[in-house]
C-alpha positions as CSV (number, residue, x, y, z in Angstrom):
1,X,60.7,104.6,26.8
2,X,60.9,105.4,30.8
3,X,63.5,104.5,32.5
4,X,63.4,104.1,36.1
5,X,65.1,106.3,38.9
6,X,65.8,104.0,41.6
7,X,68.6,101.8,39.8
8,X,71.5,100.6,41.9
9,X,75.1,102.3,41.6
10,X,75.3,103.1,38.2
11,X,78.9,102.6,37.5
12,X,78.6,99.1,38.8
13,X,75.8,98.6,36.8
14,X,76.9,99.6,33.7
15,X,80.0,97.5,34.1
16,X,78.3,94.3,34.4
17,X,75.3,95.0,32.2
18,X,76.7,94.1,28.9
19,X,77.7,90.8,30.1
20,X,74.5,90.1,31.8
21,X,72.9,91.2,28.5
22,X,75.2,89.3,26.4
23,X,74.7,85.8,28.9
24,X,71.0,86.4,29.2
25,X,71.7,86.8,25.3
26,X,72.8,83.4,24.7
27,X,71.0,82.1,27.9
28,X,67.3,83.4,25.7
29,X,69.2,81.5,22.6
30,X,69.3,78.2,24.3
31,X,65.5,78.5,25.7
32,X,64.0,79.6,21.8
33,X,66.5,77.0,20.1
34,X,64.7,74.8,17.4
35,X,67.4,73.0,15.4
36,X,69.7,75.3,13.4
37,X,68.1,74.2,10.1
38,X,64.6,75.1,11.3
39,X,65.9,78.2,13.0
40,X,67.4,79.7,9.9
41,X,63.2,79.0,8.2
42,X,62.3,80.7,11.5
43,X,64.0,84.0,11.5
44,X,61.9,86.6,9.0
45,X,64.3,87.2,6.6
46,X,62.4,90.4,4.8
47,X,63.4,91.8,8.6
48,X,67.1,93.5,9.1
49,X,68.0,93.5,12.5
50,X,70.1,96.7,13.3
51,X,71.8,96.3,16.6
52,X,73.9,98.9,18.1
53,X,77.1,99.0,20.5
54,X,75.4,99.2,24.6
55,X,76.6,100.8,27.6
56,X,73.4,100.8,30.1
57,X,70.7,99.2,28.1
58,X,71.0,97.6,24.4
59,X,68.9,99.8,21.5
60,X,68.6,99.5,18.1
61,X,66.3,99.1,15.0
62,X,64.0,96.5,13.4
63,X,64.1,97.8,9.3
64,X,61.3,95.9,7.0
65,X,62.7,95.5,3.3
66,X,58.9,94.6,2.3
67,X,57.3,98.1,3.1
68,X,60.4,100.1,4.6
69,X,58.7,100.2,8.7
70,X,61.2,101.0,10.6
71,X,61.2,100.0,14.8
72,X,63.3,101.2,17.7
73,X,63.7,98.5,20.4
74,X,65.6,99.2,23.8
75,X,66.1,95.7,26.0
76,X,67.1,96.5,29.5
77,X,66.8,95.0,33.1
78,X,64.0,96.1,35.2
79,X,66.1,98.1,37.6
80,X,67.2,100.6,34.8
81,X,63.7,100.5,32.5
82,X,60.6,100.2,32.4
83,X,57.5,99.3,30.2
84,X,57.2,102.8,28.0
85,X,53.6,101.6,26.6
86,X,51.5,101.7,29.8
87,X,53.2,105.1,30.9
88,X,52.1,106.8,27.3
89,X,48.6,105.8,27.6
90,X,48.4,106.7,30.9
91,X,49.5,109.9,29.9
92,X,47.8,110.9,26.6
93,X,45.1,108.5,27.7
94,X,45.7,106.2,24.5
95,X,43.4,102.6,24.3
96,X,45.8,101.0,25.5
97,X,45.4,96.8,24.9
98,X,47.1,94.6,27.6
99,X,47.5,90.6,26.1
100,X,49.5,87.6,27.0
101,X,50.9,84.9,24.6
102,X,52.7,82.0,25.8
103,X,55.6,83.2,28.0
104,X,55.0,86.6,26.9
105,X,53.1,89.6,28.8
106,X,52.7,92.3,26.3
107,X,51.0,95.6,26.6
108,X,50.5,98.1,23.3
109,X,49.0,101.4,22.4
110,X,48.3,103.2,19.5
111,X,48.3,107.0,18.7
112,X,48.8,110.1,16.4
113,X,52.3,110.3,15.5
114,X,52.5,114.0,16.8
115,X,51.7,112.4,20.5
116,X,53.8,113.4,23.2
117,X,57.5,114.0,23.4
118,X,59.7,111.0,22.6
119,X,61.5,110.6,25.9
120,X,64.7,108.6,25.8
121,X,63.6,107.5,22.1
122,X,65.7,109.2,19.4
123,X,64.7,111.2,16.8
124,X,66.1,108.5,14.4
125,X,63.0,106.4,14.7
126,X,60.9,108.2,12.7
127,X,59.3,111.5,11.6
128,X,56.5,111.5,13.8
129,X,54.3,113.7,11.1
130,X,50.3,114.4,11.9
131,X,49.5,111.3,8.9
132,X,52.1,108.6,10.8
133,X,50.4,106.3,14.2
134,X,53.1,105.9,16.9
135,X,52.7,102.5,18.2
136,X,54.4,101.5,21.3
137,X,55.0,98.0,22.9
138,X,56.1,96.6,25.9
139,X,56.9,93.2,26.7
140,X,57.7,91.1,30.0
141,X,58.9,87.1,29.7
142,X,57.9,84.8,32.6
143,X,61.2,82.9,31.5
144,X,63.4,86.3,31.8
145,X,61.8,88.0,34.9
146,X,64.5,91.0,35.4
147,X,64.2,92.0,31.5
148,X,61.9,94.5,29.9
149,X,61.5,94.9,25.8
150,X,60.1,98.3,24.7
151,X,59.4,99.5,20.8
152,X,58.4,102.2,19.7
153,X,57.9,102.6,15.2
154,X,56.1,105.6,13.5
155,X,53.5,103.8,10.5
156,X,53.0,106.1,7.6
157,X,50.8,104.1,6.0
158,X,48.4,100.9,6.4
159,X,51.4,98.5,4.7
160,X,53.4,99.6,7.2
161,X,51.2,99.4,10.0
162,X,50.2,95.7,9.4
163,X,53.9,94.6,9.1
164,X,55.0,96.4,12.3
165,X,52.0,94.7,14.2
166,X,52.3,91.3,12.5
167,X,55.8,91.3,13.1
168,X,55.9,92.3,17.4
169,X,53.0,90.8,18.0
170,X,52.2,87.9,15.9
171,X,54.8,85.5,17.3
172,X,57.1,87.6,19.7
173,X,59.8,84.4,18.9
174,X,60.7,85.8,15.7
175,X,62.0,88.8,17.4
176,X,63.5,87.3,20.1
177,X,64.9,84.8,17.9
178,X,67.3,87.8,16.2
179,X,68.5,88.4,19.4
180,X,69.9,85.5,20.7
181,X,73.4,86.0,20.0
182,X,74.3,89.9,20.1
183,X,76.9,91.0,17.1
184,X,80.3,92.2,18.0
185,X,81.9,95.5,18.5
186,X,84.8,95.6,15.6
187,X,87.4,98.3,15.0
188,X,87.0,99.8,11.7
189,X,89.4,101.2,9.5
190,X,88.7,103.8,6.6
191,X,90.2,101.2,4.8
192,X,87.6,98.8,5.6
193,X,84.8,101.1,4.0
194,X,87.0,101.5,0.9
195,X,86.6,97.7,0.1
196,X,82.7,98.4,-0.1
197,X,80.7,98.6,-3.3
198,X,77.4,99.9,-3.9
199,X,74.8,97.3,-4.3
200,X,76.2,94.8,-1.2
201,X,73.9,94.3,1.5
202,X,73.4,94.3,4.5
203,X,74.1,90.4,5.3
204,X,77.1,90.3,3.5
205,X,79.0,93.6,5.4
206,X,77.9,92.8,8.8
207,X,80.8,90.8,9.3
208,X,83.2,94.4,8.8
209,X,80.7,96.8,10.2
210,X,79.9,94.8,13.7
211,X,77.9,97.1,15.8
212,X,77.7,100.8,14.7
213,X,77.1,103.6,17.3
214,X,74.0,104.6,15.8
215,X,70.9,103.6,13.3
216,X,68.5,106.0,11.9
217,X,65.5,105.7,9.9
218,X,65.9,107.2,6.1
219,X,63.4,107.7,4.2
220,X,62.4,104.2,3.0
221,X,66.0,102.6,3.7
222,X,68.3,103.5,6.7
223,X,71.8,105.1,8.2
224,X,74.3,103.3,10.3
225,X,76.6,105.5,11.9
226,X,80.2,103.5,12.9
227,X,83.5,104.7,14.5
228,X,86.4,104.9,12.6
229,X,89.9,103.8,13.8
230,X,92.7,105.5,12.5
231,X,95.1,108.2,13.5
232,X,94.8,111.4,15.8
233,X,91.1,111.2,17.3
234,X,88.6,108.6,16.3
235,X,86.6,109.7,13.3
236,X,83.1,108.3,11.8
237,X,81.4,107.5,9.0
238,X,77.7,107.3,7.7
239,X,76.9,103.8,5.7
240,X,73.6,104.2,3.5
241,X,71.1,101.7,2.9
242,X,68.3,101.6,0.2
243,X,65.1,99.6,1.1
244,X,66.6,96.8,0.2
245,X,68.5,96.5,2.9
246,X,72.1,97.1,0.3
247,X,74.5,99.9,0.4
248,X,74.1,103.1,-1.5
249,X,77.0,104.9,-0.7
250,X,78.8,105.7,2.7
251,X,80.9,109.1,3.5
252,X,82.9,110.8,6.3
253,X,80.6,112.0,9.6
254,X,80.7,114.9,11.0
């Protein structure tokens, strides 16, 4: 992902960012909107969408419970980022496909998964190994001018490959559709995490967990890294999720 260097005052950005992204958010909510019955048969269920907590641009995961893929996304406004795909082609001279569907303007590229450093990315999205394809994707929206969507996910294998492309690029809705309505930031106690059992998932602890600081790709399943308010400093704690999409076990963070 690139992010540009000519953004306005950054601490007056920053400020009003999350509740620019929040009310574009809800605005993008309102514009998608079927009815909430045909909504809920909209959203790709087999799909977790793993949010985390946002200062200058809002990142966070796509994790696919059919074939464990696993996609970083980072939605920011055009002043602070920029479309990552056509900068890695132009760089490691990848193929690098420009197409248009609907609203959408969408440009993607696909390459060895040793290609090129990672930029802003974090390591959490993937392994990168000589057998994985990076595929990045950027996306514009006539309807939301000032926003830019970049993703970047690391396919080990065909299965996953498919699903990663199916899923950005087949209907760009279904996405966008998960973001409407950005989850909450909630204080956590250790307490909290005590009520949790091995074998709940995802759906049903989202409601405790809110956003957590971090997401990371593991293995087949994935980490969510959240704060922990209790006394002295604030601590953390590492949540663990099979395939699935249901807790294995969580523990202290160092």
């Amino acid at each position: 992902m690139e992010r540009t260097s000519d953004a306005p005052n950054a601490s007056h950005c920053s400020v009003l960012l999350r509740a620019a992204l929040i009310t574009t958010g809800l605005a993008m909510g309102a514009a998608f909107a079927p009815a909430s019955d045909a909504a809920q048969a909209h959203r790709p269920s087999e799909w977790h969408f793993l949010p985390t907590d946002f200062v200058d641009t809002w990142t966070g995961a796509f994790h696919d419970s059919r074939s464990g893929a696993f996609i970083c996304f980072e939605r920011g406004f055009t002043s602070m980022l920029s479309p990552s795909a056509p900068i890695l082609a132009a760089r490691y001279g990848g193929p690098l496909v420009r197409q248009r569907k609907g609203e959408w303007s969408y440009s993607h590229v696909t390459l060895p998964g040793t290609t090129g450093p990672r930029g802003h990315w974090p390591e959490s999205c993937g392994d990168g190994s000589e057998r994985s394809q990076r595929i990045e994707v950027s996306f514009t929206s006539d309807r939301h001018p000032h926003l830019v969507w970049n993703f970047l996910a690391f396919a080990r294998n065909e299965q996953e490959r498919a699903r990663i492309v199916d899923f950005l690029l087949g209907d760009p809705s279904r996405w966008a559709s998960l973001m409407e309505t950005p989850e909450t930031v909630r204080p956590i106690h250790q307490s909290d995490l005590e009520t949790l059992k091995p074998g709940q998932c995802l759906d049903r602890l989202q409601s405790i967990i809110g956003l957590p600081r971090e997401v990371e790709r593991r293995g087949e399943g994935f980490d969510l890294l959240v704060s922990l308010i209790g006394s002295g400093a604030t601590a953390k704690a590492r949540l663990r999720f099979d395939r699935a999409g249901c807790l294995v076990e969580w523990k202290a963070a160092e």
